[in-house]
C-alpha positions, 0 to 999 in steps of 0.5 A, spaced: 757 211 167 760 215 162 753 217 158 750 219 166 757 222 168 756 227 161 748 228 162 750 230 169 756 235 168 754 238 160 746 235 159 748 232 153 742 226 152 741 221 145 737 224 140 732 218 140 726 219 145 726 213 149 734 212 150 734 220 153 728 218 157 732 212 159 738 216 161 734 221 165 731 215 169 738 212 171 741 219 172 735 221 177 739 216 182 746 221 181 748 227 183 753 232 181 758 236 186 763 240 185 765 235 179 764 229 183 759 225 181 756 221 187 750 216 188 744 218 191 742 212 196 736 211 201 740 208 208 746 211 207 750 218 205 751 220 198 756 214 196 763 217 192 763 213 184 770 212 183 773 210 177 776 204 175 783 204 177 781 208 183 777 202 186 782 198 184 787 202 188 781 202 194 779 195 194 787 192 194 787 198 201 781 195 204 783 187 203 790 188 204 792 195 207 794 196 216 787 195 217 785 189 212 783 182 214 784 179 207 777 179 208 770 175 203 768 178 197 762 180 200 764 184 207 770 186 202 764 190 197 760 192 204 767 195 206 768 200 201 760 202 202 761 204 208 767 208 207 763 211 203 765 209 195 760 206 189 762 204 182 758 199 178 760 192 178 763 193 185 761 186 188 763 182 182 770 185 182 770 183 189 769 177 188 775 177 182 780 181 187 779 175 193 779 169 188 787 173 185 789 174 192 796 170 193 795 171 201 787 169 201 
């Protein structure tokens, strides 16, 4: 994320052509407000990319907070984007946070 995030926020690309042209792409499905970076997508509204302690912190508040259910790896990543949260990778850490908890 950290390559999209600094060509979102200074521009800065690879020298090689091909590698820039490849960041411009992934880049395209980003954007950049008021120093958050959001991902743009087609059903719902712009999702907040979080980084990953922060997912870390939001996963643990959705399965186990007041309103958690302890609830599957999959409803678990389809919470948190209906709360309106992305990163990268977020169904396998699901998946992972579900398998390490003691009261599943």
């Amino acid at each position: 994320m950290m390559p999209i995030v600094n060509y979102l926020t200074v521009g800065t690309q690879p020298a090689h052509p091909v590698e820039a042209r490849k960041l411009r792409m992934k880049a395209a499905k980003y954007a950049h407000i008021e120093n958050i970076i959001f991902k743009k997508s087609f059903s719902v509204p712009y999702l907040r990319c979080l980084n990953p302690s922060k997912a870390k912190w939001i996963m643990k508040d959705l399965h186990e907070g007041t309103c958690g259910n302890h609830s599957g790896r999959r409803s678990l990543a389809h919470k948190a984007i209906t709360q309106g949260y992305f990163w990268p990778y977020m169904a396998r850490e699901a998946k992972q946070f579900v398998r390490n908890c003691d009261k599943c």
